[in-house]
N, CA and C atoms of all chains as a GROMACS GRO file, in nm:
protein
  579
    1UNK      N    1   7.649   9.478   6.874
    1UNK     CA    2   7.602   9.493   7.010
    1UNK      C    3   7.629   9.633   7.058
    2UNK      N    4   7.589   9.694   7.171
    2UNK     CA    5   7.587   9.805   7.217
    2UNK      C    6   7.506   9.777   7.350
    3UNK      N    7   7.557   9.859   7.438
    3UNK     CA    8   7.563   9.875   7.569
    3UNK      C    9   7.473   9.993   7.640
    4UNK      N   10   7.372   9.973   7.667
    4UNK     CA   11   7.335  10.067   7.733
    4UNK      C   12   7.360  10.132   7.884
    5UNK      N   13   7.300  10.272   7.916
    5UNK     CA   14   7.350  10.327   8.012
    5UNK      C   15   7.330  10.232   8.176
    6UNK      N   16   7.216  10.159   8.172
    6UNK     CA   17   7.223  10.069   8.275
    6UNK      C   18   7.297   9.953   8.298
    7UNK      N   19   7.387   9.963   8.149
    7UNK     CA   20   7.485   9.812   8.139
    7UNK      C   21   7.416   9.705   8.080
    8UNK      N   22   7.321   9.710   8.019
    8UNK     CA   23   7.199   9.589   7.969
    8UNK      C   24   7.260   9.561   7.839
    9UNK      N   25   7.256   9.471   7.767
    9UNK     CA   26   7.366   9.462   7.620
    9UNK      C   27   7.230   9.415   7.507
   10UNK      N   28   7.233   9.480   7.429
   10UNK     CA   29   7.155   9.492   7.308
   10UNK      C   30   7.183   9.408   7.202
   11UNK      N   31   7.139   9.304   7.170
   11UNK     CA   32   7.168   9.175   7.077
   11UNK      C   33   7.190   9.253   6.972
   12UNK      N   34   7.252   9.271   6.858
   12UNK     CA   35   7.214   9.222   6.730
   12UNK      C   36   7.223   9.141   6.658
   13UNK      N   37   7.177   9.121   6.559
   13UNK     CA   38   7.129   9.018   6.414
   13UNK      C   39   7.281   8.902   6.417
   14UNK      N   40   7.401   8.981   6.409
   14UNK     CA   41   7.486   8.881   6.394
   14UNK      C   42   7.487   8.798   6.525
   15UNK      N   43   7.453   8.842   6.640
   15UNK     CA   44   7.481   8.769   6.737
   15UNK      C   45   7.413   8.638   6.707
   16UNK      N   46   7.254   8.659   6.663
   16UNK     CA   47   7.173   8.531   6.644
   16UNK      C   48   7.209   8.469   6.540
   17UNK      N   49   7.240   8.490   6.466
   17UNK     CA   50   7.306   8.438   6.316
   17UNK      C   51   7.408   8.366   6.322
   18UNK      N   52   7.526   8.393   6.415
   18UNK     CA   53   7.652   8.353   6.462
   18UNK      C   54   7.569   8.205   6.579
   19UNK      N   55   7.523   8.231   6.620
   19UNK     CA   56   7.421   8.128   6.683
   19UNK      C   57   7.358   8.004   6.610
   20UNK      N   58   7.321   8.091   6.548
   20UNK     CA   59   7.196   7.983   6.493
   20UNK      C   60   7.285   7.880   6.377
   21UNK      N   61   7.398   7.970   6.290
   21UNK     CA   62   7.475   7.885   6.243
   21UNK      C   63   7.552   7.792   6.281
   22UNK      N   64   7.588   7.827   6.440
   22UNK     CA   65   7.696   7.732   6.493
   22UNK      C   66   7.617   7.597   6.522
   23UNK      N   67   7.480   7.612   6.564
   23UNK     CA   68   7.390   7.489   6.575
   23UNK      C   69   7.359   7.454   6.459
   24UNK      N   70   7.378   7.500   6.370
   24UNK     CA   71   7.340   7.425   6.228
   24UNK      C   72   7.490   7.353   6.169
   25UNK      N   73   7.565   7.406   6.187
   25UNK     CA   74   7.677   7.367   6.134
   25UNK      C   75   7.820   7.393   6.242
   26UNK      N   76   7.834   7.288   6.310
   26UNK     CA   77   7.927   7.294   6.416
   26UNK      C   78   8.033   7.401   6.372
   27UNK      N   79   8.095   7.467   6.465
   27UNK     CA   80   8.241   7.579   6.404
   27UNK      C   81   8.198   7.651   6.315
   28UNK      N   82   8.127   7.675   6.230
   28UNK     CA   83   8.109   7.749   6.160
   28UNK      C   84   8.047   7.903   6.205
   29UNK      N   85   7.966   7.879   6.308
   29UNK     CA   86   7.954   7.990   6.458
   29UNK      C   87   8.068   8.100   6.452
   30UNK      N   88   8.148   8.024   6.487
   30UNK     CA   89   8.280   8.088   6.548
   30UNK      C   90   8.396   8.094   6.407
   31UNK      N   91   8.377   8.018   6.295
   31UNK     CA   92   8.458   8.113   6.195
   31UNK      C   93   8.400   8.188   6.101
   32UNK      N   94   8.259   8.212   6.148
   32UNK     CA   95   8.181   8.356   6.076
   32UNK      C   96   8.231   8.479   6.190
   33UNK      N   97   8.304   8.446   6.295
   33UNK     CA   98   8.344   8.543   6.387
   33UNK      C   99   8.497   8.595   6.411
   34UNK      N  100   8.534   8.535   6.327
   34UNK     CA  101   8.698   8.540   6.271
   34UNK      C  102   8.785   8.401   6.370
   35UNK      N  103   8.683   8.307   6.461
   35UNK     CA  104   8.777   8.279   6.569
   35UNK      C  105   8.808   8.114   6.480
   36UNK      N  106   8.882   8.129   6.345
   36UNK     CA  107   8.907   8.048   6.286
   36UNK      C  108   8.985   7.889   6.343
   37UNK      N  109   9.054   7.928   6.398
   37UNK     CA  110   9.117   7.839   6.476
   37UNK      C  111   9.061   7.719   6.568
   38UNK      N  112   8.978   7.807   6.616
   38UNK     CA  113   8.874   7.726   6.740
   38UNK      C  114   8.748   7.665   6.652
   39UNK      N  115   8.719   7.758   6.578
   39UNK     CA  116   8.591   7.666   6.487
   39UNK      C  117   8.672   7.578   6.421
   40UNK      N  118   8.736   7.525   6.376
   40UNK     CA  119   8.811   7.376   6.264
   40UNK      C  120   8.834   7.313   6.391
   41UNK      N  121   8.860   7.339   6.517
   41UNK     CA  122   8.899   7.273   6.616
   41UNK      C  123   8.771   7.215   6.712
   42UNK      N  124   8.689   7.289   6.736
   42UNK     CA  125   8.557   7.219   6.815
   42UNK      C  126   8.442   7.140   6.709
   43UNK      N  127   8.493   7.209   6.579
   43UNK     CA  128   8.426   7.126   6.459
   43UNK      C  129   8.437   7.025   6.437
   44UNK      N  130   8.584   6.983   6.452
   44UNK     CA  131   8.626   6.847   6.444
   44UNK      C  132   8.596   6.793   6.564
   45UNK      N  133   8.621   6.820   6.690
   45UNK     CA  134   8.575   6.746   6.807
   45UNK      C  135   8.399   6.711   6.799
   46UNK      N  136   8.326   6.788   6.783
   46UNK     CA  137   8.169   6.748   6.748
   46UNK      C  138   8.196   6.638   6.657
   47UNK      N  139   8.201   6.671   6.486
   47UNK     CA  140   8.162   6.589   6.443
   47UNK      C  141   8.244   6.455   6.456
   48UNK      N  142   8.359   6.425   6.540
   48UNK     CA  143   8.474   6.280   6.564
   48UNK      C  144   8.344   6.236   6.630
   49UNK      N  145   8.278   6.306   6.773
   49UNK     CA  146   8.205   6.254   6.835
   49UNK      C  147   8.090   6.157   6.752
   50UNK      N  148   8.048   6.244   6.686
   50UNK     CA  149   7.902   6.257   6.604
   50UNK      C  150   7.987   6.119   6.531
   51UNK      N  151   8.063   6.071   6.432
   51UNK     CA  152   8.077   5.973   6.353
   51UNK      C  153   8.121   5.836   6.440
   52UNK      N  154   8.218   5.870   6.524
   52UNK     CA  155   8.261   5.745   6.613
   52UNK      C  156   8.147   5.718   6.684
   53UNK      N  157   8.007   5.754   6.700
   53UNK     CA  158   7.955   5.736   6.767
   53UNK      C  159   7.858   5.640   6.676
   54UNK      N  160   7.848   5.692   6.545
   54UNK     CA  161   7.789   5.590   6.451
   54UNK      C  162   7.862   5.490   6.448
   55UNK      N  163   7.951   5.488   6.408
   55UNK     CA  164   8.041   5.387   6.365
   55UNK      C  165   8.046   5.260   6.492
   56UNK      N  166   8.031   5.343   6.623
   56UNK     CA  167   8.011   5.214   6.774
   56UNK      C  168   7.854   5.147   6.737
   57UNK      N  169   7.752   5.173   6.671
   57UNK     CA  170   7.641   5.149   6.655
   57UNK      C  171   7.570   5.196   6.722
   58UNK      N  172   7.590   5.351   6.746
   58UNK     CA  173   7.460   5.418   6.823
   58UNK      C  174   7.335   5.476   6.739
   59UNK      N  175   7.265   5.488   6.758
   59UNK     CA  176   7.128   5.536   6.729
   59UNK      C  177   7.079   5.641   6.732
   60UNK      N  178   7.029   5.732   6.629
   60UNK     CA  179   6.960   5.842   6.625
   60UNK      C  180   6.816   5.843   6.730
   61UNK      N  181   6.757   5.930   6.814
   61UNK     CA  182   6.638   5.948   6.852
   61UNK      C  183   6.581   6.068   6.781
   62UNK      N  184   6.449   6.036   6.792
   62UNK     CA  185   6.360   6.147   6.726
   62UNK      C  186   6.248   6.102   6.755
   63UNK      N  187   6.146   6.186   6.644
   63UNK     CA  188   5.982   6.125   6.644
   63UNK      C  189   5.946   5.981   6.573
   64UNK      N  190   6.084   5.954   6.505
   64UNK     CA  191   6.059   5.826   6.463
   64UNK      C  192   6.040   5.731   6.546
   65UNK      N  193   6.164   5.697   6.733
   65UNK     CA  194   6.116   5.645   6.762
   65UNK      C  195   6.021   5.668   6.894
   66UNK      N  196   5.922   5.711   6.907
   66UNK     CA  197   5.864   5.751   7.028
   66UNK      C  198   5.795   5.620   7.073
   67UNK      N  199   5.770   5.529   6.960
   67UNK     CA  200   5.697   5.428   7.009
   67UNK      C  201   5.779   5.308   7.076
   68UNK      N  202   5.909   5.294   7.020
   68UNK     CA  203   6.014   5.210   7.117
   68UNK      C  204   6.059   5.282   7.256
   69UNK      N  205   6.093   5.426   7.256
   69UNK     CA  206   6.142   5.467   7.325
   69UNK      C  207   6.072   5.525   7.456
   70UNK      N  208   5.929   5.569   7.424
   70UNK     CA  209   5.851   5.669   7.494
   70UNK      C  210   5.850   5.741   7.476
   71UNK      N  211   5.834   5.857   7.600
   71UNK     CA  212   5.895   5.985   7.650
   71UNK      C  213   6.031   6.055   7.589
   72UNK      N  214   6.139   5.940   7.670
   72UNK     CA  215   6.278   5.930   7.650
   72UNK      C  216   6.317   5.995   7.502
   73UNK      N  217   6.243   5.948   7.397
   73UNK     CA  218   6.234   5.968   7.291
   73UNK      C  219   6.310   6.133   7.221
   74UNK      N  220   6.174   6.219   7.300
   74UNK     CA  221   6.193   6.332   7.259
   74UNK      C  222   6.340   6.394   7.372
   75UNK      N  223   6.350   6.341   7.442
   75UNK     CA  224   6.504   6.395   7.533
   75UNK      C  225   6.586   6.328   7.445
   76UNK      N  226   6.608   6.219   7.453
   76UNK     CA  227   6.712   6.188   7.338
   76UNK      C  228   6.727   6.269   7.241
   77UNK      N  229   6.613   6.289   7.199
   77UNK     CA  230   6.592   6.323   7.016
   77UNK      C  231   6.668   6.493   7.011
   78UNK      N  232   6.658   6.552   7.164
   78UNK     CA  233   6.669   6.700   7.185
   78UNK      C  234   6.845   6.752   7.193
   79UNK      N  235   6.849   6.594   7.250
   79UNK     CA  236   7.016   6.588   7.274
   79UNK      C  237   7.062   6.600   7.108
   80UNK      N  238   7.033   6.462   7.032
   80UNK     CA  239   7.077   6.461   6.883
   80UNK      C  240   7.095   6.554   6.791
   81UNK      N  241   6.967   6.601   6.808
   81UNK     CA  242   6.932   6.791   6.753
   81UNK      C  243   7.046   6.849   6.778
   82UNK      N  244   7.146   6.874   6.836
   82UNK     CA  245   7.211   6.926   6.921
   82UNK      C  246   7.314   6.968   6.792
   83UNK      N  247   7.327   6.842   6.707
   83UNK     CA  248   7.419   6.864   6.585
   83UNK      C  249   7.373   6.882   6.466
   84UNK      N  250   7.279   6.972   6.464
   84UNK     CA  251   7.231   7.054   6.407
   84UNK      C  252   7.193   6.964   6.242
   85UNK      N  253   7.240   7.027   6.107
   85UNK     CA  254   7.198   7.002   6.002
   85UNK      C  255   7.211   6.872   6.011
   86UNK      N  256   7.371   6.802   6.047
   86UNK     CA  257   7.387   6.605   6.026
   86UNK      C  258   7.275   6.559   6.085
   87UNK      N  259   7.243   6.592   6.178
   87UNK     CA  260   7.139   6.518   6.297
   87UNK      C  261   6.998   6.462   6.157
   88UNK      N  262   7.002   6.601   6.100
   88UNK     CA  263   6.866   6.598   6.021
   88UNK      C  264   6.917   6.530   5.913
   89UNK      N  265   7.008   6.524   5.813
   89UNK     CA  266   7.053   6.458   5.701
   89UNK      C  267   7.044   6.313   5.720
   90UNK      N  268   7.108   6.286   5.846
   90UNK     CA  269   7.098   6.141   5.889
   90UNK      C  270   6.984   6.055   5.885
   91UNK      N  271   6.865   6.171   5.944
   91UNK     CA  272   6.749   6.102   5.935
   91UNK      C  273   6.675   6.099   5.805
   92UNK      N  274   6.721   6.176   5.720
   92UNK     CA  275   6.641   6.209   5.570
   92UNK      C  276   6.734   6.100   5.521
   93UNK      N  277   6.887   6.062   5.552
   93UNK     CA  278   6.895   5.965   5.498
   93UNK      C  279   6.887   5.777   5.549
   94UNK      N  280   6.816   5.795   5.667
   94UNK     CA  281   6.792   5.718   5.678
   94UNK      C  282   6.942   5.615   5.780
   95UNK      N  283   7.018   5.723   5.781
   95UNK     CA  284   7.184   5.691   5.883
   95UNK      C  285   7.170   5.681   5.978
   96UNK      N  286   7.177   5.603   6.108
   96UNK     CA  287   7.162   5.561   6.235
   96UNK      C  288   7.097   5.577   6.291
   97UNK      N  289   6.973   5.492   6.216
   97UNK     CA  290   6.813   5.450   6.266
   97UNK      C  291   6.807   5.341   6.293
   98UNK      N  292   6.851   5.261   6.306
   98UNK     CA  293   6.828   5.099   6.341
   98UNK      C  294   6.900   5.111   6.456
   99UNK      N  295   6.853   5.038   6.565
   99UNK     CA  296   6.881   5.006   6.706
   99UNK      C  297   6.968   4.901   6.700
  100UNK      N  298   7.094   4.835   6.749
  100UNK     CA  299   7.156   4.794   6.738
  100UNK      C  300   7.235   4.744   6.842
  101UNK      N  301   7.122   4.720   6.912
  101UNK     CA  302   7.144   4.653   7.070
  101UNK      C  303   7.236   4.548   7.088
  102UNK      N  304   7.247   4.441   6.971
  102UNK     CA  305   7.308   4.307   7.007
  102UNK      C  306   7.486   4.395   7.023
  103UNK      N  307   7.564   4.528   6.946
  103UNK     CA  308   7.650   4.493   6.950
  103UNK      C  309   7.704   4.604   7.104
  104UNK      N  310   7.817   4.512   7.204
  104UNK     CA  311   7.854   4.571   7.281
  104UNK      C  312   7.899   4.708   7.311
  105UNK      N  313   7.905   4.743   7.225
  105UNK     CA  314   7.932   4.931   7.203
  105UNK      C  315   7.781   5.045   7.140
  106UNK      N  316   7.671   4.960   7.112
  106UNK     CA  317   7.557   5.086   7.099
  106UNK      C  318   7.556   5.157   7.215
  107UNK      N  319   7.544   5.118   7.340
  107UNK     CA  320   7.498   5.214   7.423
  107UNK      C  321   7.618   5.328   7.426
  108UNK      N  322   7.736   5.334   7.418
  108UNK     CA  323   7.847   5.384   7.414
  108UNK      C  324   7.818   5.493   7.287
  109UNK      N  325   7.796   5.459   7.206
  109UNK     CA  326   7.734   5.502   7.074
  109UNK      C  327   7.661   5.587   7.086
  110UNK      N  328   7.494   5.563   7.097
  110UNK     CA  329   7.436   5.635   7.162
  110UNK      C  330   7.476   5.767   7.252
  111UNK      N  331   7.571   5.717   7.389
  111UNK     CA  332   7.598   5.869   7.457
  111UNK      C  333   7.675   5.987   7.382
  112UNK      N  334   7.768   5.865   7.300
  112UNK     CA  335   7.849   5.977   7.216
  112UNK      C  336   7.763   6.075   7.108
  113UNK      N  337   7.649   6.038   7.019
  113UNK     CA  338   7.613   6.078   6.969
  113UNK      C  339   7.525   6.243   6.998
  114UNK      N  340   7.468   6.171   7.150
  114UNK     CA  341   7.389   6.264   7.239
  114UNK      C  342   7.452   6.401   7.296
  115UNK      N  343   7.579   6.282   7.375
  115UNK     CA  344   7.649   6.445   7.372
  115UNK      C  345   7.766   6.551   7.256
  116UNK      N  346   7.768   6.502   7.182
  116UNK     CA  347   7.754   6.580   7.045
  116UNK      C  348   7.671   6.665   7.025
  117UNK      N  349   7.611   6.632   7.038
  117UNK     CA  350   7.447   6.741   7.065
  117UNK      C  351   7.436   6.858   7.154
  118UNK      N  352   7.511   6.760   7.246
  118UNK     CA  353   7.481   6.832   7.396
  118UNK      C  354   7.625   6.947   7.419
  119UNK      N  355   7.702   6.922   7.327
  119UNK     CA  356   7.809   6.987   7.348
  119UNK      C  357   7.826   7.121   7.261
  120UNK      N  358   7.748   7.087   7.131
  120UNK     CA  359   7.703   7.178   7.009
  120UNK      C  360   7.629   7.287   7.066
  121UNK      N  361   7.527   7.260   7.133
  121UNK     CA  362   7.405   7.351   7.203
  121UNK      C  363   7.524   7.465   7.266
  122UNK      N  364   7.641   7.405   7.331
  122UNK     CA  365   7.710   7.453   7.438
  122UNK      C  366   7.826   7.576   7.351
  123UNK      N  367   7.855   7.523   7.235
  123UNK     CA  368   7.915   7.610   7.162
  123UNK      C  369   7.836   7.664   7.026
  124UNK      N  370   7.723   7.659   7.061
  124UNK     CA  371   7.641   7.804   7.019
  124UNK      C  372   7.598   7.886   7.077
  125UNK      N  373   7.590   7.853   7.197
  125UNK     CA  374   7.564   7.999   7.315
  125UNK      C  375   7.714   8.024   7.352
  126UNK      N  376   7.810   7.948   7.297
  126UNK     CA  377   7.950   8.046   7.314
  126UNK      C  378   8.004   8.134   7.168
  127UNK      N  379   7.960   8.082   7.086
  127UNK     CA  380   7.946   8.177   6.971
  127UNK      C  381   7.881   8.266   6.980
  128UNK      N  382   7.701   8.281   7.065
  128UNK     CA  383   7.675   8.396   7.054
  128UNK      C  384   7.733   8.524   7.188
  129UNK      N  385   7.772   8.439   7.232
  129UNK     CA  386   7.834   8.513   7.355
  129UNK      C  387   7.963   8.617   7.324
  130UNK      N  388   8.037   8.552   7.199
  130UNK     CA  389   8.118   8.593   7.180
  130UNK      C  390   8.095   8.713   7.070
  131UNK      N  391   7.979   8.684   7.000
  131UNK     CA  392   7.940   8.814   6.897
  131UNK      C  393   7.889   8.909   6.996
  132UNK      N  394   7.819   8.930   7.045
  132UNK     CA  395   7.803   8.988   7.200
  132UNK      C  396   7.914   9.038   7.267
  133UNK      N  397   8.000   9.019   7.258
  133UNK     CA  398   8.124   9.028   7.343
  133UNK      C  399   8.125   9.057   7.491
  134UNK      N  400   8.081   8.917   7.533
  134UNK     CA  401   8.049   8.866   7.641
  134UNK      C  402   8.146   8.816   7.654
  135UNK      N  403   8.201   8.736   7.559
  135UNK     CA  404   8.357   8.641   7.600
  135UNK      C  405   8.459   8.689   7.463
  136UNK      N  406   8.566   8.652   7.472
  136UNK     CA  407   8.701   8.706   7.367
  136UNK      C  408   8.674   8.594   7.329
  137UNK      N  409   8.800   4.900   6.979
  137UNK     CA  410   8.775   4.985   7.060
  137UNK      C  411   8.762   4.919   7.171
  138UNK      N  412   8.859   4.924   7.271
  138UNK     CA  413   8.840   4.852   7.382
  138UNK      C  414   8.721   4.963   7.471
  139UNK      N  415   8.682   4.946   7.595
  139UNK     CA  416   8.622   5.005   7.665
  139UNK      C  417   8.690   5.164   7.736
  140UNK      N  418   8.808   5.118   7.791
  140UNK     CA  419   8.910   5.196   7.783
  140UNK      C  420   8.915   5.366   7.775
  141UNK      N  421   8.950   5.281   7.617
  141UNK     CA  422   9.010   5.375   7.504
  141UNK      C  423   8.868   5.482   7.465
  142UNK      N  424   8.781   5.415   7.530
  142UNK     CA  425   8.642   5.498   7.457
  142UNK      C  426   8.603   5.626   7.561
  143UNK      N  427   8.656   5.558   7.664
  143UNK     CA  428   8.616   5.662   7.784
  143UNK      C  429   8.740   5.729   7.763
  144UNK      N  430   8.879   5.714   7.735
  144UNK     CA  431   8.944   5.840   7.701
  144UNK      C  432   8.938   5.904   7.589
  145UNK      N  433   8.863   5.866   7.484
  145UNK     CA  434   8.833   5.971   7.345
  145UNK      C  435   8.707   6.071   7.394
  146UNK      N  436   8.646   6.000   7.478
  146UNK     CA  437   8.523   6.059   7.521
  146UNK      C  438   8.558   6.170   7.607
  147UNK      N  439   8.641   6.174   7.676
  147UNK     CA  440   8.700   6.218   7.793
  147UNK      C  441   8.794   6.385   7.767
  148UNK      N  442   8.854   6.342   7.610
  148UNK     CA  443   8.918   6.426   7.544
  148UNK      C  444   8.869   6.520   7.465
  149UNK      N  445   8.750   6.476   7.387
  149UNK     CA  446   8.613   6.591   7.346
  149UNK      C  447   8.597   6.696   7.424
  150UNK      N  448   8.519   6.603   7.536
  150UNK     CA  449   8.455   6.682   7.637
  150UNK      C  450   8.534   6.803   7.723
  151UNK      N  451   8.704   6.777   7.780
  151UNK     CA  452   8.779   6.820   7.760
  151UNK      C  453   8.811   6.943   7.723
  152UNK      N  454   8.817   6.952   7.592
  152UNK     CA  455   8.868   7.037   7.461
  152UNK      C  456   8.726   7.104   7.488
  153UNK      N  457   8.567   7.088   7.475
  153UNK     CA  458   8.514   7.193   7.449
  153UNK      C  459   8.505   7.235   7.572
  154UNK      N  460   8.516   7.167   7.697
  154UNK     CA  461   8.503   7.313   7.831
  154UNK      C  462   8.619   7.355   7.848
  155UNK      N  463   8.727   7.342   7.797
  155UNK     CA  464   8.843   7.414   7.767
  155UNK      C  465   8.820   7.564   7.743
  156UNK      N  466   8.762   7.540   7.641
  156UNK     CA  467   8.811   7.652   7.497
  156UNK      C  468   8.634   7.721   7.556
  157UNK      N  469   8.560   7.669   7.624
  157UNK     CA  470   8.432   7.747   7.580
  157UNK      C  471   8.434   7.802   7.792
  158UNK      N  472   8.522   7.740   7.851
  158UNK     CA  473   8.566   7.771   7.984
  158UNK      C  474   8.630   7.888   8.047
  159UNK      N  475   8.733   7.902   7.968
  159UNK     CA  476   8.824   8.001   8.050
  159UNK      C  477   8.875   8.119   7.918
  160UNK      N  478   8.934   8.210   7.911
  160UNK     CA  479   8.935   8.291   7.857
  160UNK      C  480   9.056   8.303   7.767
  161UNK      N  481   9.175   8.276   7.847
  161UNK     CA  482   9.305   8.281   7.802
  161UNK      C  483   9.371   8.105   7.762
  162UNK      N  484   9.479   8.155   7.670
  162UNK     CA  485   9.509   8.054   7.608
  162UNK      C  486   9.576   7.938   7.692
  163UNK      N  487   9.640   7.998   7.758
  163UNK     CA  488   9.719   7.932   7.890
  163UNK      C  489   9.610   7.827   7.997
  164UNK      N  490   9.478   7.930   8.036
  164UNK     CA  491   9.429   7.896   8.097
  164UNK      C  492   9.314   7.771   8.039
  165UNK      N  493   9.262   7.832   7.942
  165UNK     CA  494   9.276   7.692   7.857
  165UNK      C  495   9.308   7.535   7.865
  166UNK      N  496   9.391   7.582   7.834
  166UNK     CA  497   9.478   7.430   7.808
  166UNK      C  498   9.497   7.349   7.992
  167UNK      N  499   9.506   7.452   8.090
  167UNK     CA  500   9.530   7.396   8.204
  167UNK      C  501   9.399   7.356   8.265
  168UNK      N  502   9.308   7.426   8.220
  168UNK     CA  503   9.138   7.349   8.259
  168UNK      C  504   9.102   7.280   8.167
  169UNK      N  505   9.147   7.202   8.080
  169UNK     CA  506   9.103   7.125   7.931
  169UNK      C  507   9.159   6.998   8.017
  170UNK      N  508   9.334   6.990   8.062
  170UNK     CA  509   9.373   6.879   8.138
  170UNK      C  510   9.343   6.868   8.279
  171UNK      N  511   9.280   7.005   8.318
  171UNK     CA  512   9.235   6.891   8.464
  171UNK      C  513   9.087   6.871   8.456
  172UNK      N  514   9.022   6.898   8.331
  172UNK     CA  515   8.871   6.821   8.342
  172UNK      C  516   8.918   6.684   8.260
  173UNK      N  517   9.056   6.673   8.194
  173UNK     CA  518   9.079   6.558   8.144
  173UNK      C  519   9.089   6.432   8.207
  174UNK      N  520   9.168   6.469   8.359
  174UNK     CA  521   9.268   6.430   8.444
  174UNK      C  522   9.114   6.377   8.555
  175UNK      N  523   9.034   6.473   8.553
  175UNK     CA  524   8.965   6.412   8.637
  175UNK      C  525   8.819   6.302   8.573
  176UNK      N  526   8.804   6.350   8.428
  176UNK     CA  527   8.716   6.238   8.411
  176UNK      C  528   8.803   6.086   8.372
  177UNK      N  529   8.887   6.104   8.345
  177UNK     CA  530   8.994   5.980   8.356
  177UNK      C  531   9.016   5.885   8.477
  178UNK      N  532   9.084   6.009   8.555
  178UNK     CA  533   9.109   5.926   8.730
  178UNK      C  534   8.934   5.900   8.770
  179UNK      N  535   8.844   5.972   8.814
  179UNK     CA  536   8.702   5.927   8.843
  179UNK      C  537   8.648   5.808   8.799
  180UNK      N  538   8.672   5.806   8.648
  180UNK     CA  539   8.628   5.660   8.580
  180UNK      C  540   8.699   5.525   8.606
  181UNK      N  541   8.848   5.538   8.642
  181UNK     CA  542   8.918   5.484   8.681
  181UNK      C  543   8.885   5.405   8.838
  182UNK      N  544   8.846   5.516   8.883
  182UNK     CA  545   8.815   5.516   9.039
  182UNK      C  546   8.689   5.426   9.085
  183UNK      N  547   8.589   5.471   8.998
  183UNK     CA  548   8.476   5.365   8.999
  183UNK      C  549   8.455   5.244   8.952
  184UNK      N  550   8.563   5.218   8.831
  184UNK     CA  551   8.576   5.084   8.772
  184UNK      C  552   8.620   5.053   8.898
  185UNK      N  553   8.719   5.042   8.960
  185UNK     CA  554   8.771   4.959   9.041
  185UNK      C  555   8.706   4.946   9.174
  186UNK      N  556   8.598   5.038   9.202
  186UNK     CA  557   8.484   5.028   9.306
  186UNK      C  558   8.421   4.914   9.286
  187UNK      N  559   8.346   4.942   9.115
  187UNK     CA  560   8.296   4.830   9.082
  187UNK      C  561   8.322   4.713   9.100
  188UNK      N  562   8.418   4.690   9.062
  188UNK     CA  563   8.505   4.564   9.055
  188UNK      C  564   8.479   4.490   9.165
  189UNK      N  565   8.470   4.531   9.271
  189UNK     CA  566   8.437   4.465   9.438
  189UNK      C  567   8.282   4.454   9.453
  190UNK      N  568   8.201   4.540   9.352
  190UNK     CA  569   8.077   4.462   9.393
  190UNK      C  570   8.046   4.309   9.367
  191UNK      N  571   7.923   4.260   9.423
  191UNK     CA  572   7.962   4.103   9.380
  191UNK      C  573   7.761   4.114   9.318
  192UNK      N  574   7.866   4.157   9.168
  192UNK     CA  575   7.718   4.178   9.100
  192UNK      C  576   7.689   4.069   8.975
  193UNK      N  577   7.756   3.938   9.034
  193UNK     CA  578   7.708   3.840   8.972
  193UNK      C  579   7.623   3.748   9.058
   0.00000   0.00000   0.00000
């Protein structure tokens, strides 16, 4: 990065890279940035989310289900995305696609899964913030 | 997994990443990690027992 004379901050390559990895692979953002500590640490908080959330019987959204879901579908599906490569493995393998309404903890499931997603998104714009050195 | 216990694992995630992706210093950290802890805990707390008085049977 570099700073110009009006104060405007000039991306570079690692910033997006440091980005784009942390959404692909939780923590890994932030220990391509030396901040080793914090990536094994928000890594593990994503993916606890991301598995306990299977394990309650929550459900993946995507384009698979637009026809149960609607709309809703693709917001869900945007949240899920959120955890980047698992989100997609899950669905190539076929891992928390079945709806699983009868047991008292899917919907619980479900949020957890979502915001996993939703929390991932949140620490890849703090990874790139931080290649940027926008934040320490 | 009682009901509970789910809203405080949930509670503790969420927590930990506006912690660490929140405030700058290590100190400060940890003291905004427990009061976004402290308050999605007591809040949830607060409304269960709101609930509780509706007569939503």
């Amino acid at each position: 990065m570099a700073e110009t004379e009006a104060g405007a901050v000039q991306v570079g390559g690692m910033a997006w890279l440091a980005g784009l990895l942390a959404w692909l692979v939780p923590g890994v953002g932030h220990l391509l940035l030396g901040r080793v500590g914090r990536g094994l640490l928000l890594a593990g908080v994503v993916y606890g989310l991301y598995f306990v959330g299977l394990l309650l019987g929550g459900h993946l959204y995507g384009l698979h289900n637009v026809d149960e879901a609607g709309l809703l579908a693709y917001v869900f599906g945007f949240c899920d995305l959120g955890t980047g490569l698992v989100y997609l493995v899950s669905l190539w393998g076929n891992i928390g696609i079945v709806e699983q309404a009868s047991r008292a903890t899917a919907e619980y499931g479900n949020v957890f899964l979502m915001v996993a997603g939703l929390l991932n998104y949140l620490l890849a714009l703090d990874a790139f913030d931080i290649a940027v050195r926008r934040k320490i | 997994m009682n009901h509970f216990l789910l809203m405080v694992v949930f509670a503790f995630a969420v927590s930990v990443v506006f912690g660490v992706t929140g405030r700058e210093t290590t100190r400060a950290r940890i003291f905004y990690g427990l009061k976004v802890f402290a308050e999605f805990v007591g809040i949830g707390l607060a409304l269960g027992w709101l609930l509780y008085w509706l007569p939503l049977r």
